[in-house]
N, C-alpha and C positions, 0 to 999 in steps of 0.2 A: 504494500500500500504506500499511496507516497502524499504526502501532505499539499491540499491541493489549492488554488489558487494561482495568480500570477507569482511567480519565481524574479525577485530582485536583488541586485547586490548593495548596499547599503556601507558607508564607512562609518566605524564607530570611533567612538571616545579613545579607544586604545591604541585605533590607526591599521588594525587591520580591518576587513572586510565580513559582512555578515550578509549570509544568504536567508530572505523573508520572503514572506505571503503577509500581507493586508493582518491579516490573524495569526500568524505564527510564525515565530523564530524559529529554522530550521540549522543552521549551523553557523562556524567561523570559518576564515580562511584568510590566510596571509598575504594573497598575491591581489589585485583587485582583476588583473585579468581570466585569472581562473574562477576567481568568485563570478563575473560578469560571463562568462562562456558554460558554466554549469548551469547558470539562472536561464542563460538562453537559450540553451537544452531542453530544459526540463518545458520551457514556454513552448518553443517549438514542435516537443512532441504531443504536448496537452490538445495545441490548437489543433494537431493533424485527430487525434484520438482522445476525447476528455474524460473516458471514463478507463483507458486502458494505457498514457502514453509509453509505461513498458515495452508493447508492443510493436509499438512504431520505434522507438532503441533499435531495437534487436532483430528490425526487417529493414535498418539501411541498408547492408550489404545486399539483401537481394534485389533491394531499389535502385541502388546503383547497378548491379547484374543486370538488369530486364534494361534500363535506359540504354548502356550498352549494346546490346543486345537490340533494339531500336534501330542506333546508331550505325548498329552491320548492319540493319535491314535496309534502312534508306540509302547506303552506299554500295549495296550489290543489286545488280543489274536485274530487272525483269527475265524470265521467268524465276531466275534460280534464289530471288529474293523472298519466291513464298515461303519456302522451309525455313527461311530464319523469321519469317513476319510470323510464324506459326508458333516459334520457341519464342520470340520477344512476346506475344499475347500471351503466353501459357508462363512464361516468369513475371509477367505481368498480373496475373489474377494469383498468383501465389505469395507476392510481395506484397500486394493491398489486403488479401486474407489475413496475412501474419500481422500486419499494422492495425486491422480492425480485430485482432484475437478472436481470428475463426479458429 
């Protein structure tokens, strides 16, 4: 479970960085770049999926895989580009499964 809300970096009184929600102090952190790049993490996978953004974590790499994957289709030549337009739709519906935790 992950404390939910927008994810912010915030500097404190001590001069390091604190990761919040509106409602809740989630952690510290020393660096404000890491505190500001885990806050925008956790933001960006909320907006893609707000009740699971775990999910969407742990289906980048086959998000990136399938765009890829795209990427050879639109650059190989008709006819021989349907077999790859067929694997970039089919890693395509398995990367939005994984990010909406089918």
């Amino acid at each position: 479970m992950y404390t939910k809300g927008e994810w912010k970096a915030v500097k404190n009184a001590v001069g390091t960085y604190t990761i919040q929600t509106e409602d809740a102090r989630i952690g510290e952190i020393d660096r404000h770049f890491n505190a500001r790049l885990i806050a925008a993490a956790v933001s960006a996978c909320v907006s893609v999926n707000p009740d699971n953004p775990l999910a969407v974590a742990g289906s980048i790499g086959e998000m990136v895989e399938a765009l890829k994957k795209w990427m050879e289709y639109l650059d190989t030549p008709y006819p021989k580009n349907m077999i790859t337009k067929k694997h970039a739709y089919n890693l395509t519906e398995q990367a939005l499964a994984k990010a909406e935790g089918k």
